[in-house]
C-alpha positions in Angstrom: -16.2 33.0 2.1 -13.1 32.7 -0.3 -11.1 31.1 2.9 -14.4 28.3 2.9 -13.9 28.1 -0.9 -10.4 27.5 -1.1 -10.9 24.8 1.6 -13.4 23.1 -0.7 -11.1 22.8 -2.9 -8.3 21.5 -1.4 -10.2 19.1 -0.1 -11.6 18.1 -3.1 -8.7 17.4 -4.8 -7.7 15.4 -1.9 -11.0 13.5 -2.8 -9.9 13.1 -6.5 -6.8 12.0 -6.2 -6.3 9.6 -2.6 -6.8 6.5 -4.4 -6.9 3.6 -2.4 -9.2 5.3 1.2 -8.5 6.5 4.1 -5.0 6.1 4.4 -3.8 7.4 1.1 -5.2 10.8 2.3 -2.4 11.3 4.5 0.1 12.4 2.1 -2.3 15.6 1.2 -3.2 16.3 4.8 0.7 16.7 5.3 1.1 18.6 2.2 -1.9 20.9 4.0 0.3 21.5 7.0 3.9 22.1 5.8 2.9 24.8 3.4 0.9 27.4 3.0 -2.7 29.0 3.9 -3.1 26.2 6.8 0.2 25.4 8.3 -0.7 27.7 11.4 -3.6 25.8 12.2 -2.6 22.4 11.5 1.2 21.5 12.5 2.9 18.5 11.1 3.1 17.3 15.1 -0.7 17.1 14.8 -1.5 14.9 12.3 -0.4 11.3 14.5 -2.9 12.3 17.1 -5.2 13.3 14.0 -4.9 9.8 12.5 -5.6 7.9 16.3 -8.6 9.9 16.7 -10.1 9.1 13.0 -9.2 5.7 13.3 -10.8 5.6 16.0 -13.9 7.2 15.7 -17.2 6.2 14.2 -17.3 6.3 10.0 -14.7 6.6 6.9 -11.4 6.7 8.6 -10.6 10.0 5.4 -13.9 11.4 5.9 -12.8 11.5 9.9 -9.5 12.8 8.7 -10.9 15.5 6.4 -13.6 16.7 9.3 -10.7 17.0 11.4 -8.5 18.9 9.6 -11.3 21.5 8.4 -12.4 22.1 12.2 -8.9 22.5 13.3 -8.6 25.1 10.2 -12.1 26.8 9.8 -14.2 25.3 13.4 -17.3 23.6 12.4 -17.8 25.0 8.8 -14.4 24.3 7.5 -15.2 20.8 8.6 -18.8 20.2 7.3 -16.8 22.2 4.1 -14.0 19.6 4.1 -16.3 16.3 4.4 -18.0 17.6 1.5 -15.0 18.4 -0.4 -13.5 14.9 0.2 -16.7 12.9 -0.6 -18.4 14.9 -3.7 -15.7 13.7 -5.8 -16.2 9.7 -5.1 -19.9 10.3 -5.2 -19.5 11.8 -8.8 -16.9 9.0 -10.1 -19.2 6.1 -8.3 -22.0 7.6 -10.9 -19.9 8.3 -13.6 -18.3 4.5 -13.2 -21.7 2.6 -12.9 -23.2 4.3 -16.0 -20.4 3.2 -17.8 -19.3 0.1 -16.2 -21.9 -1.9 -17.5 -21.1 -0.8 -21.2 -17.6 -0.8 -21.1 -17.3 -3.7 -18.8 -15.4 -5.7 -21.3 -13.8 -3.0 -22.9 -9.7 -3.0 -23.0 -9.2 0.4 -22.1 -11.3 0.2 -19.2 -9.6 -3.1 -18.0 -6.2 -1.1 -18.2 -7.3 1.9 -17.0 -8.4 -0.3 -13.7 -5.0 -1.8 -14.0 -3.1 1.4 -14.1 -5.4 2.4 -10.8 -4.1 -0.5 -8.6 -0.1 0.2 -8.7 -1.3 4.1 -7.4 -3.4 3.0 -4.9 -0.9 0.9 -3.5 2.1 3.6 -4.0 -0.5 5.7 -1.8 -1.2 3.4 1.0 2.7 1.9 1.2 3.5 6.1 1.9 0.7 6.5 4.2 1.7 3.7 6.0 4.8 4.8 6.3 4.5 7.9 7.4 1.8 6.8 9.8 4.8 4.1 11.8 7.5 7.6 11.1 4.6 9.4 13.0 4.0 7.0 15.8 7.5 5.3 16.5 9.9 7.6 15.6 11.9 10.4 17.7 12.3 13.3 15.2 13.7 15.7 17.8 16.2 12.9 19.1 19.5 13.9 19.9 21.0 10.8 20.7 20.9 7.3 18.6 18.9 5.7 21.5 16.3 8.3 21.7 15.6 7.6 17.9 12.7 5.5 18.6 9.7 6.3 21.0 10.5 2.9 22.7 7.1 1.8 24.6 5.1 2.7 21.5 7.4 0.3 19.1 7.2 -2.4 22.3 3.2 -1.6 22.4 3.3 -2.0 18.4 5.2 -5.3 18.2 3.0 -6.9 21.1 0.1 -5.6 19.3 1.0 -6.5 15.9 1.6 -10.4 17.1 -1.7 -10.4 19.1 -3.3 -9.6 15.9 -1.5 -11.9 13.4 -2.4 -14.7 16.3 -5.5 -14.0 17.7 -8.5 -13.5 15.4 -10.4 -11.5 17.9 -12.1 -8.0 16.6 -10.3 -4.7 16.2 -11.9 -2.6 18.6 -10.7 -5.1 21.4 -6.9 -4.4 20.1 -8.1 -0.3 19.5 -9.3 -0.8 23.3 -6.5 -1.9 24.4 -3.9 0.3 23.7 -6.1 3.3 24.4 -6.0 1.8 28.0 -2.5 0.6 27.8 -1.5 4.1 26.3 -3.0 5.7 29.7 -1.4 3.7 31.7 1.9 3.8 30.6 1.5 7.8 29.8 2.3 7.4 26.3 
């Protein structure tokens, strides 16, 4: 029960504090798995396949993270647990904010306070998407200057990226894509 508890709250200050989505929950799920109560059931190595699967799946890209990581560290509780965690806290500022919102909408404070949010959220995302290419493209075992880079993912990634910047076609075809092309090539 304390194990379930402690999960809650990890999770909710994961919730609290990854401004800015999904994305900017990364930096606490790695946090999760390099130290302490939950570094044997979730490995740093984890966490790339972790991210394809919540991107790809159904729903909130963190929530998908959060379930994730609480099944991998508790089974089904610890990820019901975690999605809770994650969510209770927007659910409680989204109230909060709307109460107040409409009284303080032309206040100062709130205008900077809104202001001071933006710069964090994008700090968060710029490291999550950081660490999310480091994940995917990079070698970290690599030996050899030419096995720094996993090679066919940073070819897949630069074809994709283009084909996305060109074509205005939906995601889930790109998504679709290299999940097939990924198979193929046995990446």
């Amino acid at each position: 029960m304390l194990g379930r508890l402690i999960l809650f709250g990890e999770f909710f200050k994961i919730g609290l504090f990854s401004i800015g989505g999904g994305l900017a929950t990364l930096p606490f799920i790695f946090q999760l798995a390099e130290g302490g109560r939950y570094a044997q059931a979730l490995q740093s190595e984890m966490i790339p396949d972790m991210l394809a699967v919540a991107q790809s799946a159904p729903g909130a890209m963190g929530v998908n993270l959060g379930i994730y990581t609480g099944f991998r560290c508790d089974g089904i509780p610890g990820g019901v647990i975690a999605a809770l965690g994650l969510v209770i806290p927007s659910i409680i500022i989204i109230i909060l904010v709307a109460r107040m919102l409409t009284v303080f909408q032309k206040s100062r404070a709130v205008q900077a306070v809104f202001s001071g949010l933006r710069p964090a959220a994008t700090g968060l995302l710029t490291a999550a998407g950081y660490l999310a290419i480091k994940l995917s493209l990079a070698n970290p075992g690599a030996f050899h200057w030419t096995s720094l880079f996993r090679w066919q993912e940073c070819g897949l990634f630069i074809i994709l990226s283009a084909l996305i910047f060109r074509i205005k076609i939906h995601p889930i075809v790109f998504i679709a894509a290299a999940g097939v092309i990924g198979a193929v090539l046995k990446l």
